[in-house]
N, C-alpha and C positions, 0 to 999 in steps of 0.2 A: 504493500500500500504506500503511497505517496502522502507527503505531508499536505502540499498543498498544487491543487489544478491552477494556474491561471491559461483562461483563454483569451485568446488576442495578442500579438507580441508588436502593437507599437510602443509608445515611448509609455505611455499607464504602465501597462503589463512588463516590458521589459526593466521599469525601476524598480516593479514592485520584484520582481525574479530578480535582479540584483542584488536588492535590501534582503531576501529570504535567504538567498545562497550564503553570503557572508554570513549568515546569522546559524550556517550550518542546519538548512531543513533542506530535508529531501523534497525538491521541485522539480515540476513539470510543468511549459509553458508550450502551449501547442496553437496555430495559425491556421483558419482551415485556408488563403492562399498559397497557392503552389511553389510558389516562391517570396524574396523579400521584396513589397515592391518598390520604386525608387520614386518617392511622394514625395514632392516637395512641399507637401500644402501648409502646415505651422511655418512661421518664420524664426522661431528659437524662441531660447528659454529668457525668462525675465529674470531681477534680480534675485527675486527670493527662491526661484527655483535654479541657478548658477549656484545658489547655497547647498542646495542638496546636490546637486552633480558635485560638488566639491568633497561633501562629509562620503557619496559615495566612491571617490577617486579618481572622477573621470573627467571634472570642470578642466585642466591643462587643455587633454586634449581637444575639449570643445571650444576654449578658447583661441588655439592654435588653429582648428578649422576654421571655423568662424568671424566673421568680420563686427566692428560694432553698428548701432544703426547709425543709417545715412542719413544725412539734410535731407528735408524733400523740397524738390523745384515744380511748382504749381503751375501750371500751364492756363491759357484761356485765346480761342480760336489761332491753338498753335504759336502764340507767344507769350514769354516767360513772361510772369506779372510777379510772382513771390516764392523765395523761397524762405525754409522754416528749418531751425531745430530743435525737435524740443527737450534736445537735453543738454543746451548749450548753456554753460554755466554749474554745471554740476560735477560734482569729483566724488569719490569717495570717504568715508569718513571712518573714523577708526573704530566705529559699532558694524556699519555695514560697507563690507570691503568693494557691492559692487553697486554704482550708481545708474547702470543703464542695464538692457539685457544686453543680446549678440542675435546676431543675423545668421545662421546656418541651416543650410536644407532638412527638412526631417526627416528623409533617409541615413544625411550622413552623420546626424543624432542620434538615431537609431542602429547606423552600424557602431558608431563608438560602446555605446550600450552592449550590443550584445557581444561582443570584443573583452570587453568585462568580464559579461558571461560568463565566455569562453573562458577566463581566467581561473572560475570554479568548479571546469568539467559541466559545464552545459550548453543547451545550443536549443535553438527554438524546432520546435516540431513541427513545418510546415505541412502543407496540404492535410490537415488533422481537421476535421469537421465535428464540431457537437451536436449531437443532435437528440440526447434527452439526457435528462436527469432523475435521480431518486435519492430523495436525503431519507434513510432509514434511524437519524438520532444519534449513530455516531462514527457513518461516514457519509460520502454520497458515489452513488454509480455514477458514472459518466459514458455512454454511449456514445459510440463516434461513429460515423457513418462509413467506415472503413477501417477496422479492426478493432480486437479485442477490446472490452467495457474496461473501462477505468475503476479503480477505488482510490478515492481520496477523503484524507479529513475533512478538507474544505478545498470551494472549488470559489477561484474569483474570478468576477465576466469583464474583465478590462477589453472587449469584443465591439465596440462602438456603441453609434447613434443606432444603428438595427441591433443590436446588440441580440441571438441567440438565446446565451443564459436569460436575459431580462423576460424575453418570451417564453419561456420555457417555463420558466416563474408565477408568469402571469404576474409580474408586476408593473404597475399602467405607466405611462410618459406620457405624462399629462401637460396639454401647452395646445400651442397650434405653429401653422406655416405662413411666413407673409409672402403667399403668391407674388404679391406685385413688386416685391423686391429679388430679384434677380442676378445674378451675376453670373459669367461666364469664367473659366480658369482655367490653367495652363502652363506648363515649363516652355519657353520658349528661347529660340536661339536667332540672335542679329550681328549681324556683320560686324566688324571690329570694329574701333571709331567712329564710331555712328552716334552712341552715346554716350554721354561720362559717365562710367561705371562707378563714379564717385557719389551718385546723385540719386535717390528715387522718385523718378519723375513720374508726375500724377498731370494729367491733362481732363478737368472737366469741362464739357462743353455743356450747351443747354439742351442737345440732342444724345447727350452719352458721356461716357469719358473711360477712358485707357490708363491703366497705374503700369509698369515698370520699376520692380526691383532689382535687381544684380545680385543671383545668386550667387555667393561667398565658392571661393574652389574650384570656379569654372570659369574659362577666359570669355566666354561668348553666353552663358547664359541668363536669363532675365524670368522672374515669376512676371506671370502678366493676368492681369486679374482687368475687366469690363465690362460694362454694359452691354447685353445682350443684341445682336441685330434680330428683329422683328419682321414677320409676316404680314401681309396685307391690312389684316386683323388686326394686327399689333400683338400676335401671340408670339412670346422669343422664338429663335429658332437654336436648334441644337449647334454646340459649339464644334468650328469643323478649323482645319488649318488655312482653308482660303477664308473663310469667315475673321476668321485673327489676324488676316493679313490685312482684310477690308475696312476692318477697325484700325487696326494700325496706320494703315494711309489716312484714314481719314480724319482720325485727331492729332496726329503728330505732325501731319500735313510735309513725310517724308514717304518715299517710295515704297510699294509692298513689298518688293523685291526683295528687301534690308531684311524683311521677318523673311527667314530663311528655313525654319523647321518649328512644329510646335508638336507638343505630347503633352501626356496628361490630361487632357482635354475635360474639363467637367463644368456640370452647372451648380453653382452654387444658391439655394434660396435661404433665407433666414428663418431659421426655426429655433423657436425657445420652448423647450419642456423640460423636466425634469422627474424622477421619482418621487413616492412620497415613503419609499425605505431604502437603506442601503443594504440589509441582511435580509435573508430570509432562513432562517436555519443556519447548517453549514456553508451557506453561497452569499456571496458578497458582489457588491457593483461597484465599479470605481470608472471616472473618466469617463469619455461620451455616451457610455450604458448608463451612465446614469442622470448623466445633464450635459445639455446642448444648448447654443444660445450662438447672437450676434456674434461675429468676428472680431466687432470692434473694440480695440484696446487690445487683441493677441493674448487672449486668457484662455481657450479653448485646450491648448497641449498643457497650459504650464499647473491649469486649475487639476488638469489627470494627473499629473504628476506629484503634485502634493498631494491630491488621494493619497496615492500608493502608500505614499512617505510618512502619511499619517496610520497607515494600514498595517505595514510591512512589522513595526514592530510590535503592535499589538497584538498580532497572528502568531509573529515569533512565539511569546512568550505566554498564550494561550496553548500553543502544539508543543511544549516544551512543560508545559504543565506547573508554570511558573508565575501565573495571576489566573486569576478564575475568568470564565465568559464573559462577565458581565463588561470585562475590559472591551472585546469585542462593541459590546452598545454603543462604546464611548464613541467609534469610528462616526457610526449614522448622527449619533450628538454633536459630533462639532464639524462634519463637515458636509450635512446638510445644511445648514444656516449658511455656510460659504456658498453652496452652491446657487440658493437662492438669491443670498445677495450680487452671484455673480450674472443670474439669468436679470436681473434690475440693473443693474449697473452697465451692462452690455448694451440693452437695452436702450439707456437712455443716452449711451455717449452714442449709439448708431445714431438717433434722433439728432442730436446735436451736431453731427459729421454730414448729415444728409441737410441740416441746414446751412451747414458752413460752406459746402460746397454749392450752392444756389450762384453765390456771388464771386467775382474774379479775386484768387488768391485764399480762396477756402480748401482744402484739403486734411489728409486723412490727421493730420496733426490734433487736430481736434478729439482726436480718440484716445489722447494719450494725457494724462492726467497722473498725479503722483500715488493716486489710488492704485490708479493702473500698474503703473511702474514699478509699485514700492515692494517692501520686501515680505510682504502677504498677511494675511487676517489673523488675528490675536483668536484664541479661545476662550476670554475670558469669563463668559457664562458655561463653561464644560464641568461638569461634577468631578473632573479632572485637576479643575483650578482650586486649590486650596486658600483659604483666607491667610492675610500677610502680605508684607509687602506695604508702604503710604507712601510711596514715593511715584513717577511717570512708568516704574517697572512693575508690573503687575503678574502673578500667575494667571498663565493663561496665554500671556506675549512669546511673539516669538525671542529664543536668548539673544541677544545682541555679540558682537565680537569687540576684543581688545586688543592692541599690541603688549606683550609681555616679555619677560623673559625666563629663561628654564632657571630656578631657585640653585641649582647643583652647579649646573655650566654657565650661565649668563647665556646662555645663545639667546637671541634673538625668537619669538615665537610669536602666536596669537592663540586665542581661545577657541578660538575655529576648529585649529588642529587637534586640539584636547577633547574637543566636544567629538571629533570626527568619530565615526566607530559603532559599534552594534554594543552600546552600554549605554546607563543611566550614568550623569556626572554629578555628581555632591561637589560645590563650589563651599568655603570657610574663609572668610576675610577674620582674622581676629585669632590671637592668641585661645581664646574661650574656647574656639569649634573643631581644637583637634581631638579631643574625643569622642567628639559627635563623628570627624569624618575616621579614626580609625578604628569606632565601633562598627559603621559602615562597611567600609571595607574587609572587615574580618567576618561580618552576617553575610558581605554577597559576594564574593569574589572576583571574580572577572570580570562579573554584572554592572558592578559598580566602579566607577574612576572618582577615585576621595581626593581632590585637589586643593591644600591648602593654600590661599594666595596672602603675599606678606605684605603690606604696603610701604610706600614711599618711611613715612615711619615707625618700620618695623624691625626688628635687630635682623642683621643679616641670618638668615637661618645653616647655622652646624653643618656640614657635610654629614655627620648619620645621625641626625636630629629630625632630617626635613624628612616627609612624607615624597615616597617616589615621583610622583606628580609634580611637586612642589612649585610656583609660580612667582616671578618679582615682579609685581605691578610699579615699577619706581615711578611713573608716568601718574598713577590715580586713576588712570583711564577705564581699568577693570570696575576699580569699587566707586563710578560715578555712574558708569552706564547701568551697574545692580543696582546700585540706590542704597550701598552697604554700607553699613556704620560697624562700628565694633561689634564684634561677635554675631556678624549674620550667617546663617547657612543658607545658598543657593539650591535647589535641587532640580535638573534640567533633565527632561525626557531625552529617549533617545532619536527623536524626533526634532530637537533643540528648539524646543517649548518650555519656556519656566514652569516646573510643574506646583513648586511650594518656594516661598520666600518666609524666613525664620528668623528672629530675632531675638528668640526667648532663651534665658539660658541653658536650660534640661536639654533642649532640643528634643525632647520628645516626638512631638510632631515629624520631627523628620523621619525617625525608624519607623511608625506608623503607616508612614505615605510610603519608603522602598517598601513593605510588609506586602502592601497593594500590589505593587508595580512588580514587584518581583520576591516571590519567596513563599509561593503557595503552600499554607499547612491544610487546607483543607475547604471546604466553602464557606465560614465565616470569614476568615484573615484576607482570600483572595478575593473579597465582592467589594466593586466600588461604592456599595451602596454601606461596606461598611467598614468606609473610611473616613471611622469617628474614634475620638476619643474615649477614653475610661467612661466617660458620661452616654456615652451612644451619640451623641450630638454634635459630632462634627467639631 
């Protein structure tokens, strides 16, 4: 029996098969296409998801693929009228390392991922079709429409917007389609010098308009995404490579000749629906099975991927028999509210894009917002989030990063790195918290990373005094972005979520909360629901 099925192996399913493999569970991730195929459709990850390719070890190389975004140059009947950037003015800061996303194809996102993979002795199961299910309570059959049934603990549907499992389930996606929003899309290839590949040029006209980005990696190639051409009727017509070429003459007001090849060809409409559960039993939804929405703002890959992210370790430690199910609940808890707010917020920055462009010098910039941008949604209503914490850092947030140094060697480091990894981190600012963090680490082992941090004035720490971890904030950077004062314990998921902020002396609270998280004695200790103290009351 396999620990866990994921079906679907784009970038959802392959993080979540990332995040499981290093956490040492036997996985199977299976694609009912015949091959990998070479989609260029997401444009890359945003910052807060460059965070998790990071903690997973793959951000270098996506950076090294990948370009950052481009200025866009705004077009109107073929003459430049505005160009924009909208991240002009912004750097990184020493909580969050990265201030923009990156531009990279989503195939060759998705090769670098499974590349990874491959690094754990796995490889995606293509041409693999599901096609039923049976959760018997404590595993589920998996039928595939070409060979033997599966048994798995748990099976997750990372399998799209049609999403199989979600059918299969019978659980609804409830929303609608806005027919009259349309778009055509495409990988396309034009002549060299033709355009600055420096630039993503958007050309709206009042009869259409044409976008052009520069795929990152390829000398000649461009996503092109446009208003459909229309039948008599006015009903679109199907997107063809002389049709891509007819739009391109006619707003760029350059030769069709120049569009030299296109693939991929699809129609894109705007659809918003979503689930109204992420589990059913043993099967879980993550990423477009479970929520779909506007393009605008580039949330569609990056909102899957934090699924997974928020998935991957709670499944761990569930099939590992290491927190009770109810951790499981926590997934549909905090990352349905995300979802929702993401089908509204998509939403309404489409609204605002499709206004902007009415007038000369409107463009897709308009989609992009630091909501959009920024390094993703706090849980701080999750039964997850513990009380604590009166300062801007709250449980529930995502953890912030610092420059630091290693306590033992001075090398140079950040918080990043420490956080990185398939474990829970106990953060201790303060003489007070080394018995909290080395009672910690002797309850969970490997589980847990007990990192004492010393500040600016704190006595240099002993070479065999300091806790292995050991960290020199001389900066203050660390115990300003926590919000710590003398003797606080931090306690960071492995998801790098502040789960608990403590300021009390016993620390109490903190053994309680890893008790949850990790170190199931049985079903009272492992239920989140009974993640209270001596009182029962939380």
């Amino acid at each position: 029996m396999t620990d866990v099925l994921i079906v679907g192996a784009g970038p959802t399913g392959l993080t979540l098969a990332c995040d499981l493999a290093r956490r040492g569970l036997a996985v199977r991730i299976v694609d009912k296409s015949p091959g990998h195929p070479r989609s260029s459709r997401a444009k890359g990850p945003d910052p807060r998801t460059l965070e998790v390719l990071e903690d997973l070890g793959v951000v270098e190389a996506v950076l090294a693929a990948g370009s950052a975004p481009l200025p866009m140059r705004k077009y109107r009947d073929g003459v430049p009228v505005a160009d924009a950037d909208p991240y002009a003015g912004s750097a990184p800061t020493p909580d969050a390392p990265y201030d923009r996303g990156r531009l990279i194809a989503q195939w060759r996102l998705e090769e670098i991922l499974r590349d990874r993979l491959a690094g754990y002795g796995m490889a995606v199961e293509t041409g693999t079709e599901v096609v039923g299910l049976t959760d018997d309570g404590t595993a589920v059959t998996v039928a595939l429409a070409d060979g033997p049934d599966v048994r798995a603990r748990y099976v997750v549907g990372c399998d799209g917007a049609r999403s199989r499992v979600r059918k299969l389930l019978g659980v609804p996606f409830e929303g609608g389609t806005a027919e009259d929003q349309v778009m055509v899309c495409g990988d396309v290839e034009i002549d060299p010098g033709v355009l600055d590949r420096g630039l993503w040029h958007q050309w709206f006209d009042e009869d259409g308009a044409v976008m052009l980005c520069p795929v990152p990696g390829t000398p000649t190639g461009w996503w092109f995404q446009a208003s459909p051409e229309r039948d008599a009727d006015g009903r679109p017509l199907a997107p063809s490579a002389d049709g891509f070429r007819r739009l391109f003459a006619r707003h760029t007001r350059l030769p069709a000749a120049r569009l030299t090849e296109a693939t991929l060809l699809s129609t894109y409409r705007v659809n918003v629906r979503m689930v109204d559960r992420y589990r059913v039993g043993r099967v879980l939804l993550a990423g477009d099975a479970a929520h779909v929405h506007a393009i605008a703002g580039g949330l569609g890959m990056n909102t899957g991927i934090q699924d997974a992210f928020n998935l991957g370790w709670k499944l761990a430690q569930v099939v590992r028999g290491r927190a009770g199910t109810d951790l499981l609940d926590t997934y549909e808890e905090e990352r349905l509210p995300v979802a929702a707010w993401t089908l509204e917020f998509t939403s309404e920055r489409l609204r605002a894009t499709l206004e902007a462009i009415r007038k000369p010098g409107g463009g897709l910039d308009s989609a992009i917002t630091s909501s959009a941008g920024g390094p993703g949604r706090d849980y701080r209503w999750s039964s997850l989030a513990r009380p604590g914490g009166d300062g801007a850092l709250r449980s529930g947030d995502r953890a912030p990063d610092a420059p630091c140094a290693v306590a033992a060697t001075g090398e140079p480091t950040r918080l990043f790195r420490i956080l990185a990894g398939p474990h829970l981190t106990v953060l201790g600012f303060g003489a007070g918290t080394e018995r909290a963090l080395r009672d910690a680490a002797a309850a969970h082992g490997d589980a847990v990373r007990a990192v004492r941090v010393y500040g600016a004035g704190d006595p240099e720490p002993g070479t065999g005094a300091a806790l292995p971890d050991s960290l020199h904030d001389r900066e203050g950077l660390a115990s300003a972005a926590y919000g710590a004062g003398r003797d606080t314990v931090v306690v960071i998921r492995p998801d790098n979520h502040v789960g608990l902020v403590s300021h009390t002396g016993g620390f109490d609270a903190v053994h309680r909360y890893l008790e949850v998280l990790d170190g199931a004695r049985g079903p009272d200790p492992t239920s989140v629901a009974g993640m209270v103290d001596g009182t029962g009351k939380g």
